[in-house]
N, CA, C and O of each residue as an XYZ file, in Angstrom:
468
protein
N     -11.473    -13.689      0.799
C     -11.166    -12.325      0.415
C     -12.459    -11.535      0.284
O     -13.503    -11.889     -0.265
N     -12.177    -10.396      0.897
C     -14.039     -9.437      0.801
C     -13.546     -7.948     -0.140
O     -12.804     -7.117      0.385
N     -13.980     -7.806     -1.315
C     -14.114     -6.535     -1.705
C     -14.924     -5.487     -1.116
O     -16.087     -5.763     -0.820
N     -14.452     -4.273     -0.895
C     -14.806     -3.657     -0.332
C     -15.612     -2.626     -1.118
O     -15.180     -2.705     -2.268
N     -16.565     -1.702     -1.070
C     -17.465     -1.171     -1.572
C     -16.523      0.449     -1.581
O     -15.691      0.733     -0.719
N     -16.779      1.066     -2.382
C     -16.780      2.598     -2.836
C     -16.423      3.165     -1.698
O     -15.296      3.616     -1.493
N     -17.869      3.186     -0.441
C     -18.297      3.534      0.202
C     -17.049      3.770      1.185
O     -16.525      4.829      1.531
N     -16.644      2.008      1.635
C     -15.748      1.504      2.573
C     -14.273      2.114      2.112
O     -13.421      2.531      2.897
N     -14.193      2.084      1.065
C     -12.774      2.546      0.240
C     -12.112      3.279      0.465
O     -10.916      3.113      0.707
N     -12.988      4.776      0.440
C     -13.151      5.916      0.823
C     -12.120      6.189      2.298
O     -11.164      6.945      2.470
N     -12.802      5.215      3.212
C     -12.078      5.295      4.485
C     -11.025      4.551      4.789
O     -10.411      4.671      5.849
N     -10.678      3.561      3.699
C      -9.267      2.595      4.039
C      -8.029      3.374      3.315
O      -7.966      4.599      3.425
N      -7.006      2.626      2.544
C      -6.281      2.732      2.060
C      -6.555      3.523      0.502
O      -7.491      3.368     -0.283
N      -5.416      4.364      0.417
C      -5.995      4.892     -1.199
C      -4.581      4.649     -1.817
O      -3.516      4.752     -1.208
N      -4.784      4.236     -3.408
C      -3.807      4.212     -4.357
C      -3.822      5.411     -5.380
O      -4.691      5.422     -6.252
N      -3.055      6.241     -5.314
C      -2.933      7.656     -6.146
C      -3.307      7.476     -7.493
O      -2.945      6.322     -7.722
N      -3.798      7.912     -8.489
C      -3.053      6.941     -9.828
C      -1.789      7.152    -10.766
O      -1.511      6.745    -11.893
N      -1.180      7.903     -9.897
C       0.327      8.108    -10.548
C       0.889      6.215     -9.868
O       1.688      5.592    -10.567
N       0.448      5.676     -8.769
C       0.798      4.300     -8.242
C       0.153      3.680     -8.767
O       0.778      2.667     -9.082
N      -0.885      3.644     -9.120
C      -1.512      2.460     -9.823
C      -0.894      2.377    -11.214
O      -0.584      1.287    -11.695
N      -0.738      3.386    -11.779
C       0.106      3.415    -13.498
C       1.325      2.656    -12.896
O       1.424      1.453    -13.136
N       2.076      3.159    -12.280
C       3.397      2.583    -11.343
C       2.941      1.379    -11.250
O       3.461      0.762    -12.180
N       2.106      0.525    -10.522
C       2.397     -1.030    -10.213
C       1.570     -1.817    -11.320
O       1.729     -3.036    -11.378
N       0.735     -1.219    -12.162
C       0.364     -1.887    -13.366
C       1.262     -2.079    -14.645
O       0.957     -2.927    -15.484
N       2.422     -1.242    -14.788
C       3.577     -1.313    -15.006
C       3.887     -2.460    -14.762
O       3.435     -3.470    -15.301
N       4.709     -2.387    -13.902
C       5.357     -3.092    -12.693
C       4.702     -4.682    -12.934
O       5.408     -5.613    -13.323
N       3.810     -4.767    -12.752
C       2.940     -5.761    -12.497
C       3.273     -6.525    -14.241
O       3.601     -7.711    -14.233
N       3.176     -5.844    -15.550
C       3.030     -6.061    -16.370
C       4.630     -6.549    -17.165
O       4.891     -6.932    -18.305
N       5.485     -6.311    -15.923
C       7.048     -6.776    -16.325
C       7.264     -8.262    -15.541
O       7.985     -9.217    -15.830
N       6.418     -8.060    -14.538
C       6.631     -9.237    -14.258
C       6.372    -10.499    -14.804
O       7.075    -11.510    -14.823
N       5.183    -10.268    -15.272
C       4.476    -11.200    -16.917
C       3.768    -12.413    -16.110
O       3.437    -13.460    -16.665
N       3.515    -12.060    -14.297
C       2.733    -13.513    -13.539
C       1.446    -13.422    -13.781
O       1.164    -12.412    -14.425
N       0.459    -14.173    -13.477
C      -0.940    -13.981    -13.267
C      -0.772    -13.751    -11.923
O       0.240    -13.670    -11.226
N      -2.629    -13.607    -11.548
C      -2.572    -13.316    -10.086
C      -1.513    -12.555     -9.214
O      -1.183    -13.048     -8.135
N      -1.155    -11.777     -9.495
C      -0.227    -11.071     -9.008
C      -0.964    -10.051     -7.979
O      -2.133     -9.993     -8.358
N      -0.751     -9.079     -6.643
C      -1.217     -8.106     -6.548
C      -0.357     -7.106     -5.462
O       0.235     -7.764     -4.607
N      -0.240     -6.080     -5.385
C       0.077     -5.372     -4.453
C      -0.055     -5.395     -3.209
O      -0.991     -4.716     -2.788
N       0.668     -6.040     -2.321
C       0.508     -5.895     -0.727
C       0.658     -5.029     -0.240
O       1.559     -4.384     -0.776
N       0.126     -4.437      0.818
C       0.256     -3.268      1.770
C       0.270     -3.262      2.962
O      -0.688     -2.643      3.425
N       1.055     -3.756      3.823
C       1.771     -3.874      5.594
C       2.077     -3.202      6.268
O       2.406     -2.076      5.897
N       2.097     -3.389      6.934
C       2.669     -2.320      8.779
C       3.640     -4.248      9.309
O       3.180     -5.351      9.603
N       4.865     -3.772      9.191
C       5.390     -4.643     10.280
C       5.929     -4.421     11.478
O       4.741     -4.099     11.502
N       6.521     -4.235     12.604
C       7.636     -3.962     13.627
C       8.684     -3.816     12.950
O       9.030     -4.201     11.833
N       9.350     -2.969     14.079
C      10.866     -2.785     13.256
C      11.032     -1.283     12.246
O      10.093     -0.710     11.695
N      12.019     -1.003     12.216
C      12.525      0.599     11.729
C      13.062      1.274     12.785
O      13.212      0.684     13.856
N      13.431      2.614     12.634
C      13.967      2.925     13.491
C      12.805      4.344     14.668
O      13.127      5.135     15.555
N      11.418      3.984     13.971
C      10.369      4.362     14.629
C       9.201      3.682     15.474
O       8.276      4.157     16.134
N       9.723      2.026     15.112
C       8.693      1.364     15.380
C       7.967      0.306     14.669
O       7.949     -0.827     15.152
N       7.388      0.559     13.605
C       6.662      0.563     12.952
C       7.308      0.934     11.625
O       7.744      2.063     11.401
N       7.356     -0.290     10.571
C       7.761     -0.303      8.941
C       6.812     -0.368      7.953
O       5.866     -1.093      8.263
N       6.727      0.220      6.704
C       5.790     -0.284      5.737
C       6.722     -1.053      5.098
O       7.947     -0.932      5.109
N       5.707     -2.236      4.274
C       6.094     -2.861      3.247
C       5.068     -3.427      1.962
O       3.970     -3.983      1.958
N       5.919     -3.032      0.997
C       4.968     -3.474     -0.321
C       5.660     -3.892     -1.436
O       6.667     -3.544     -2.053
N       4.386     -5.175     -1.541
C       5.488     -5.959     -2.515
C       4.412     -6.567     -3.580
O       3.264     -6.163     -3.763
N       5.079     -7.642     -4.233
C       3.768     -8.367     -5.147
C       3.526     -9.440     -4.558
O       4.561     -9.969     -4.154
N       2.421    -10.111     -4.284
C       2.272    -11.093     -3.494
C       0.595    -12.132     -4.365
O      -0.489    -11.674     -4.724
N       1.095    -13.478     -4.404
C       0.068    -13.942     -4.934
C      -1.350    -14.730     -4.031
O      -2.467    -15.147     -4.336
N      -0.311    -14.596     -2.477
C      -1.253    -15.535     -1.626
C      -2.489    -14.278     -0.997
O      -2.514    -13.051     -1.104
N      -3.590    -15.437     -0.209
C      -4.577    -14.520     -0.313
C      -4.276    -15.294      1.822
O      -3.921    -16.340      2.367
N      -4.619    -14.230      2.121
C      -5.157    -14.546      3.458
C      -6.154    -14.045      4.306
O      -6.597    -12.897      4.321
N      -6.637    -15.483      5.372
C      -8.207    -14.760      6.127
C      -8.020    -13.293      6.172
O      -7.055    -12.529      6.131
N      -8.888    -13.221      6.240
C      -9.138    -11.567      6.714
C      -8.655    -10.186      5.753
O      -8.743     -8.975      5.954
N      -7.975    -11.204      4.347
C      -7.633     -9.846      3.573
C      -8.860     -8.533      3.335
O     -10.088     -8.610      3.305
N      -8.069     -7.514      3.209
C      -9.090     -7.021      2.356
C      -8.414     -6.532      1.070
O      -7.276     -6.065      1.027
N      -9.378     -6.718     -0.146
C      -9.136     -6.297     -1.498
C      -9.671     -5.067     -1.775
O     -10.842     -4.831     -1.478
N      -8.659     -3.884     -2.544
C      -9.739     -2.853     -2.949
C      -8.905     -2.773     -4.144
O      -7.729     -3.103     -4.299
N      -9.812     -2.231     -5.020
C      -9.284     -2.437     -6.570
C      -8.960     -0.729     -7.239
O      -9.821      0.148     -7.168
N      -8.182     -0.599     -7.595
C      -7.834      0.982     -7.989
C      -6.988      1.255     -9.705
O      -5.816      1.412    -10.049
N      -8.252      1.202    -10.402
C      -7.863      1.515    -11.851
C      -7.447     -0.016    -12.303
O      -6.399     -0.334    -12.864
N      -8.427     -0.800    -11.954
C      -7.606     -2.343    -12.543
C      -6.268     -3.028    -11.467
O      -5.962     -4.215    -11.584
N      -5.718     -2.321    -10.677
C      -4.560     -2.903     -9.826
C      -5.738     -3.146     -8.137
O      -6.328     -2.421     -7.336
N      -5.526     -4.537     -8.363
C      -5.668     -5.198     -6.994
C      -4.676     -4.965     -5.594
O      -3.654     -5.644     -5.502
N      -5.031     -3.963     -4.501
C      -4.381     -3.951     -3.907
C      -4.958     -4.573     -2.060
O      -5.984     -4.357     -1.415
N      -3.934     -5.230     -1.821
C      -4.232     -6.042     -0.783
C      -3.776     -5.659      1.000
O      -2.646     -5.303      1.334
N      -4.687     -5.798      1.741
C      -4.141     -5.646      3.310
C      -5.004     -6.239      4.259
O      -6.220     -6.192      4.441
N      -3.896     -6.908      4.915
C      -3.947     -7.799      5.975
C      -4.725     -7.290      7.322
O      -4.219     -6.359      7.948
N      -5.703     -7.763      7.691
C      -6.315     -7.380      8.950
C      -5.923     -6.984      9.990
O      -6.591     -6.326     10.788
N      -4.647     -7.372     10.138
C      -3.710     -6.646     10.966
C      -3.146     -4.948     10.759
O      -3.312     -4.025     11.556
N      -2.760     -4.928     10.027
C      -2.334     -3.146      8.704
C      -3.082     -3.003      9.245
O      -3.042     -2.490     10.363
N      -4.389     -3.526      8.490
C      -5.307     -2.279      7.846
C      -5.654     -0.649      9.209
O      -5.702      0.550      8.935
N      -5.799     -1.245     10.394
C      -5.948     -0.197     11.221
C      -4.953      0.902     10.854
O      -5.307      1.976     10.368
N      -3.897      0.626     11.071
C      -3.088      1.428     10.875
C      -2.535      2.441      9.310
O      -1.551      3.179      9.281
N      -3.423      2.200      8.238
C      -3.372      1.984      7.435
C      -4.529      2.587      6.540
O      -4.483      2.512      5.312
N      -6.040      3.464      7.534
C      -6.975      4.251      7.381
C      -6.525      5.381      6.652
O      -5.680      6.041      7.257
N      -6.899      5.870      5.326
C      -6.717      7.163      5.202
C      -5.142      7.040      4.530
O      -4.769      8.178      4.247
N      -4.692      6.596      4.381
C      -3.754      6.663      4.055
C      -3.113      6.206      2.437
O      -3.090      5.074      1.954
N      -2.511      7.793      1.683
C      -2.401      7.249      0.293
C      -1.075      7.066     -0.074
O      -0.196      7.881      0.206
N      -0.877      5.984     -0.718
C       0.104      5.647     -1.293
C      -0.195      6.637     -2.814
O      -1.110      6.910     -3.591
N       1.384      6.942     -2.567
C       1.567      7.986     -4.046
C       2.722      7.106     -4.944
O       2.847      5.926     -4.614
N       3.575      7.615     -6.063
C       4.566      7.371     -6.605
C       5.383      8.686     -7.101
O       5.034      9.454     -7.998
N       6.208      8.737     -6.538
C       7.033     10.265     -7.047
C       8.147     10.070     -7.749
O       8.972      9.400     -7.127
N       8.569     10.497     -9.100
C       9.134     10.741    -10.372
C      10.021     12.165    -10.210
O       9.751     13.022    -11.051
N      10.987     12.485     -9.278
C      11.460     13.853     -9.680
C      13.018     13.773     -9.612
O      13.680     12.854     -9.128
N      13.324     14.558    -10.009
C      15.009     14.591    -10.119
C      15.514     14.390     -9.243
O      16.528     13.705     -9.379
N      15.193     14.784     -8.011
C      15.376     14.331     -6.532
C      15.283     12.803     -5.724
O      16.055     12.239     -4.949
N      13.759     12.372     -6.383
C      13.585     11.048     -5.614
C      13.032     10.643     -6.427
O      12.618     11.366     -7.333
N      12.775      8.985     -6.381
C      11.854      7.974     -7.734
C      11.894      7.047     -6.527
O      12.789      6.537     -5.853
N      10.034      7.030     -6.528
C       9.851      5.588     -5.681
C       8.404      5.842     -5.245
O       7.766      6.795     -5.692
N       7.757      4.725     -4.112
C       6.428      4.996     -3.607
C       6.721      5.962     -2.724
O       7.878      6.218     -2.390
N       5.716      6.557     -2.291
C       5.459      7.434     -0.843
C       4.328      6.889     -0.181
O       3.450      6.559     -0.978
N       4.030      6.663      1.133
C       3.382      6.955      1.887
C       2.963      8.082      2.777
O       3.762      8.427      3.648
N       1.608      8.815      2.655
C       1.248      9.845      3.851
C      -0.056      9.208      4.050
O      -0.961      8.786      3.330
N       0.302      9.336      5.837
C      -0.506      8.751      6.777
C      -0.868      9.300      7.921
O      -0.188      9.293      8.947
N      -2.043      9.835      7.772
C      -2.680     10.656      8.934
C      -2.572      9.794     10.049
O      -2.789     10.417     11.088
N      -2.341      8.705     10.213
C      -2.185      8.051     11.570
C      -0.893      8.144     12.265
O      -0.950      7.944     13.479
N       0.604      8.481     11.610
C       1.116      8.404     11.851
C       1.571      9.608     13.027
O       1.220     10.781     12.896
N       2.307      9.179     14.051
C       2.506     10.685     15.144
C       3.807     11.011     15.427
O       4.185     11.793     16.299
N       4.740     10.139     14.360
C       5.745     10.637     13.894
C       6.725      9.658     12.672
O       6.353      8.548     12.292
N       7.708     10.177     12.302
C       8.605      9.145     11.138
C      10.108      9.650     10.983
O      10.509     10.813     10.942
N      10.845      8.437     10.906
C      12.209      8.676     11.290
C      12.560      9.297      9.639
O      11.879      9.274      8.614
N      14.039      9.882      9.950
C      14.606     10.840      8.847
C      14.384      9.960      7.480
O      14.198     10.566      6.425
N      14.402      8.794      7.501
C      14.464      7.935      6.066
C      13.092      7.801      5.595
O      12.917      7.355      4.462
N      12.127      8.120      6.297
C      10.468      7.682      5.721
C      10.190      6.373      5.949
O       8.980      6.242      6.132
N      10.757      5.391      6.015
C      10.476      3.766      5.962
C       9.599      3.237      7.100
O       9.074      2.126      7.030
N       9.395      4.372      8.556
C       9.050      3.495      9.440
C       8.255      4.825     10.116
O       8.472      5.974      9.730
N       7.182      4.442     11.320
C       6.345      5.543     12.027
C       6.521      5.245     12.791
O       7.544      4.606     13.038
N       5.404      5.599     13.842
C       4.534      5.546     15.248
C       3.239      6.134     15.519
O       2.721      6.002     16.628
């Protein structure tokens, strides 16, 4: 696992901290150690391309770790390209409750949000 510097951070993945309060929460119901936030691009949706995030304790080659307010969040060498610039939020409104993703990489996303291209 390689932590990544300030510097590098900057240009990968960002955690809002309305999400980091959200999965340190989260994290803190679950009551595991080692616990941390995954962050994926799989196949599949109805664009292509799915996110997924979950809690995950395994570590694999090529992760990268970046740490945001105490919450360890993790992505696979594969993601991560896809996955530049891009912040995960958490939205609280009468309307919707859940994560968001916005992703300047993306060049489009089907009506549900779950999936790109």
């Amino acid at each position: 696992m390689s932590v990544e510097s300030s510097e590098t951070t900057a240009q990968g993945l960002i955690l809002s901290d309305a999400a980091s309060a959200k999965v340190k929460s989260l994290l803190e119901q679950q009551g595991e150690e080692g616990l941390q936030l995954r962050v994926a691009v799989q196949p599949g949706g109805c664009s292509g391309l799915r996110y997924q995030l979950f809690f995950d304790d395994r570590s694999m080659d090529g992760d990268i770790v970046t740490d945001f307010n105490g919450v360890s969040v993790v992505t696979d060498r594969m993601s991560a390209p896809y996955l530049v610039g891009a912040t995960v939020d958490f939205v609280d409104t009468i309307e919707k409750q859940g994560f968001t993703i916005d992703n300047p990489n993306a060049t489009g996303s089907c009506a549900c949000g779950d999936s790109f291209n």
